[in-house]
Backbone as a ProteinNet text record, in pm:
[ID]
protein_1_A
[PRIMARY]
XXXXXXXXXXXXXXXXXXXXXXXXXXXXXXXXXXXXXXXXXXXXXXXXXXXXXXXXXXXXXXXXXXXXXXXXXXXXXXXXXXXXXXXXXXX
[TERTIARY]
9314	9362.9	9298.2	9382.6	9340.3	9311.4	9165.2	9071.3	9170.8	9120.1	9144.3	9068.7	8953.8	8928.6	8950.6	9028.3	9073.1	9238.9	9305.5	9431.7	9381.7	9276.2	9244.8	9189.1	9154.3	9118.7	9258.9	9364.8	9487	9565.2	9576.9	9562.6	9531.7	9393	9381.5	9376.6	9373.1	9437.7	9600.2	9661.7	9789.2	9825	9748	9741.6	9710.8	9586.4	9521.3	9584.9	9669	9754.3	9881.8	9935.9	10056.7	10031.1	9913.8	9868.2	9826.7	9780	9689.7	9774.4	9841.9	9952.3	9826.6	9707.6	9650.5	9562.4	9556.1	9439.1	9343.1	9317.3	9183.8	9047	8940.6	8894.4	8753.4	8717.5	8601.3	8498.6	8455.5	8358.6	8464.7	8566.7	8698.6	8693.5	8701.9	8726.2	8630.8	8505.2	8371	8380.9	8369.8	8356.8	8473.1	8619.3	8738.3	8749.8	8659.4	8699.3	8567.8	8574.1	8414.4	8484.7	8449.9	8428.3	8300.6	8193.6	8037	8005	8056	8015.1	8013.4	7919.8	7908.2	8040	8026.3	8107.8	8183.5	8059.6	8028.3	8124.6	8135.6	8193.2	8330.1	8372.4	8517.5	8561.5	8479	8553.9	8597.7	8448.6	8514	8627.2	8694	8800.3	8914.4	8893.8	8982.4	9032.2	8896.5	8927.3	9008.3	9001.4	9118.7	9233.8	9218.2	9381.8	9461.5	9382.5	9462.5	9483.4	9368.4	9438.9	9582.1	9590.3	9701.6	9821.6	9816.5	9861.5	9933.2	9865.2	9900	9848.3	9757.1	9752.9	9658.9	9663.1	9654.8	9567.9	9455.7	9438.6	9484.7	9515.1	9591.9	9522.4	9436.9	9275.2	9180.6	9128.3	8990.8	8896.2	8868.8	8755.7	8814.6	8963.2	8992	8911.2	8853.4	8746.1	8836.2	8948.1	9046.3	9211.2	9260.9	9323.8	9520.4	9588	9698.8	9801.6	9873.1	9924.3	10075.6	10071.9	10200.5	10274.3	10418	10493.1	10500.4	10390.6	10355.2	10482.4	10569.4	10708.9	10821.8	10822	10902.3	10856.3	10768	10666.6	10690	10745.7	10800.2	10655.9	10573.1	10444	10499.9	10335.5	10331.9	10208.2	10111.6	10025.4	10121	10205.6	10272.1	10358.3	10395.2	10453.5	10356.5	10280.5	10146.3	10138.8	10090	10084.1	10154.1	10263.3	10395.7	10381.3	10402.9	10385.3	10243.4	10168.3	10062.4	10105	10156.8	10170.3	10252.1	10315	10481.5	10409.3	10297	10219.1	10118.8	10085.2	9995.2	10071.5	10229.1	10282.1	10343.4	10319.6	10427.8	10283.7	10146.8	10049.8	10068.3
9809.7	9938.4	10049.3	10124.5	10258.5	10383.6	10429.2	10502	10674.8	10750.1	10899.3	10946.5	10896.9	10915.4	10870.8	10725.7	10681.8	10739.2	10749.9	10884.3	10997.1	11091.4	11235.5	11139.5	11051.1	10984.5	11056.9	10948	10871.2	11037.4	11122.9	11289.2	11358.4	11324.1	11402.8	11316.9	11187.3	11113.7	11147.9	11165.5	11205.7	11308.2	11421.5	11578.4	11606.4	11526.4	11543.5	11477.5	11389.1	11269	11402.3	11406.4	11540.6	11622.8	11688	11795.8	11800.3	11672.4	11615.4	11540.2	11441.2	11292.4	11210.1	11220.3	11135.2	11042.3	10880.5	10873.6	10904.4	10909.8	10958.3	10921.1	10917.5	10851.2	10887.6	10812	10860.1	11003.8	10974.5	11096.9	11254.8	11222.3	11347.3	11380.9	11305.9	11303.9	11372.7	11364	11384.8	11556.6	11544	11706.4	11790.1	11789.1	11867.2	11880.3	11772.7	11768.2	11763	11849.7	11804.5	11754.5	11581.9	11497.9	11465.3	11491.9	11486.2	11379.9	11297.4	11174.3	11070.7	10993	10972.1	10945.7	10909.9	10832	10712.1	10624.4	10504.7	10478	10534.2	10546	10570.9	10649.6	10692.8	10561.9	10514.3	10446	10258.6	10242.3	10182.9	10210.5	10340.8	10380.6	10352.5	10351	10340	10222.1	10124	9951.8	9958.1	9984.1	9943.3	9987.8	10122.4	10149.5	10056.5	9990.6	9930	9766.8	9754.6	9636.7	9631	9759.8	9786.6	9850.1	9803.1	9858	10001.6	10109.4	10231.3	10328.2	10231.6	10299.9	10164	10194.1	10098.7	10114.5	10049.3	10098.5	10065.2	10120.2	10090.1	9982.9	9997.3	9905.2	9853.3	9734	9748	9797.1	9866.3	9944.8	10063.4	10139.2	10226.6	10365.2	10306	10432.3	10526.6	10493.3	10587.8	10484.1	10581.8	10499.1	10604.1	10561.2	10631.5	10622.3	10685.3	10638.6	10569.5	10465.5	10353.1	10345	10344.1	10357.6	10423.4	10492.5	10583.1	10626.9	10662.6	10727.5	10632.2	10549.2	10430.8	10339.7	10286.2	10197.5	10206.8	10095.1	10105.3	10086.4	10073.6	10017.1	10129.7	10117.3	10196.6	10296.7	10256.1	10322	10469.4	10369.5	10459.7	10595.5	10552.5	10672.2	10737.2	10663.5	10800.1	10891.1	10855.7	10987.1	11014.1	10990.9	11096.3	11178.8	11122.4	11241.9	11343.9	11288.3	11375.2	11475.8	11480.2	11561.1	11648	11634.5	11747.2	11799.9	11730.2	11852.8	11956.7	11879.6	11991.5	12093.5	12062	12144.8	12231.5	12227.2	12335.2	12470.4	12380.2	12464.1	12590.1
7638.8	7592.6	7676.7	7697	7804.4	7691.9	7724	7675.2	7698.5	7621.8	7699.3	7780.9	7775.5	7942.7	8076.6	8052.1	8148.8	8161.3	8019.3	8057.7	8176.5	8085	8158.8	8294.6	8342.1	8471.6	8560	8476.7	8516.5	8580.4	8535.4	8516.4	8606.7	8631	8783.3	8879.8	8915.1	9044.9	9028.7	8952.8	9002.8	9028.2	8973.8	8988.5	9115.3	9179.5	9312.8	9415.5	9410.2	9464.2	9496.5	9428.3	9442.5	9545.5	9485.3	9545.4	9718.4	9738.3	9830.7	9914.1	9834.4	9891.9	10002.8	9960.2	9997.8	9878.6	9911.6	9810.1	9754.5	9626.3	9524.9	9513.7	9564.8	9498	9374	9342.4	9192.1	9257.6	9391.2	9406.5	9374.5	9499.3	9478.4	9324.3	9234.6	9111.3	8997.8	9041.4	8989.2	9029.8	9204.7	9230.6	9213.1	9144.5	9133.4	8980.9	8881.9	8742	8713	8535.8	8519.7	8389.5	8408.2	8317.8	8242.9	8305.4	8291	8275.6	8343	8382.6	8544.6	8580.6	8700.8	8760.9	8880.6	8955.4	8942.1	8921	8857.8	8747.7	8636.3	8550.6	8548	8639.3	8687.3	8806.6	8853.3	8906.7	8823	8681	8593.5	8526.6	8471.2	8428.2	8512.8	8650.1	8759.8	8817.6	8726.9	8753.9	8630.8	8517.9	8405.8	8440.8	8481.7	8521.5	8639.1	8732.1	8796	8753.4	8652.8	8589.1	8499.1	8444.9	8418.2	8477.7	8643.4	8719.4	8711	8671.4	8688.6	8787.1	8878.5	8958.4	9085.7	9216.9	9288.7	9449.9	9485.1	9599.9	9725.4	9830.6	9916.3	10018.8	10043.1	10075.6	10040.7	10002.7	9898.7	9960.9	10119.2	10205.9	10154.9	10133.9	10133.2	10060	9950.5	9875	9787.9	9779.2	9702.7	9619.2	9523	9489.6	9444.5	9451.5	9429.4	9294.1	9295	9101.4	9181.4	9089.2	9079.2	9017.9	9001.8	8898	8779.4	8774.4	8615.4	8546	8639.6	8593.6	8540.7	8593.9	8636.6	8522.3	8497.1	8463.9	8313.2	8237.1	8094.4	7964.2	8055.3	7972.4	7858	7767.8	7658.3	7699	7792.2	7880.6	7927.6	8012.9	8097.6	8021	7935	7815.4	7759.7	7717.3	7658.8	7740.8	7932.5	7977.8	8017.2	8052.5	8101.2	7970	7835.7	7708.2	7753.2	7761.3	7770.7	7868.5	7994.5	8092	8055.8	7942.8	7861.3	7826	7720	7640.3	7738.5	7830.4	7893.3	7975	8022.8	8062.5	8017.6	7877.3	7766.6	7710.4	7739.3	7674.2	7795.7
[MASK]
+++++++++++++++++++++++++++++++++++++++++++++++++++++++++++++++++++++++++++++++++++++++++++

């Protein structure tokens, strides 16, 4: 089961991914968001998400990671945050 912090993870690798169209990775993530938590930690959140393939690295040297199908992707993961992203775009 995917945490809300691994949502708000899931959130700004795709926010920064958009923005950027390059891969993410946990440090990028640490210094653009304050989660208040290490690296370390974001990049455990970042191993669940790609076990649940919602998001994927393009290299395992690569150091960064990109969002996968999130849109597409029928999970129930995948609907929570597309919902989540309505609500944050209506606030």
């Amino acid at each position: 089961m995917v945490s809300e912090r691994s949502l708000a993870v899931l959130h700004a690798i795709v926010s920064d991914y958009v923005s950027s169209n390059e891969p993410v990775g946990s440090k990028a993530i640490v210094d653009r968001h304050s989660f208040g938590v290490s690296a370390a930690t974001i990049r455990n959140d970042m191993a669940l998400l790609e076990e649940d393939e919602l998001i994927a690295q393009p290299h395992t040297s690569s150091g960064g990671c990109r969002p996968t199908r999130v849109i597409a992707c029928t999970s129930t993961h995948s609907r929570k945050f597309v919902l989540s992203l309505r609500r944050n775009a209506q606030l």
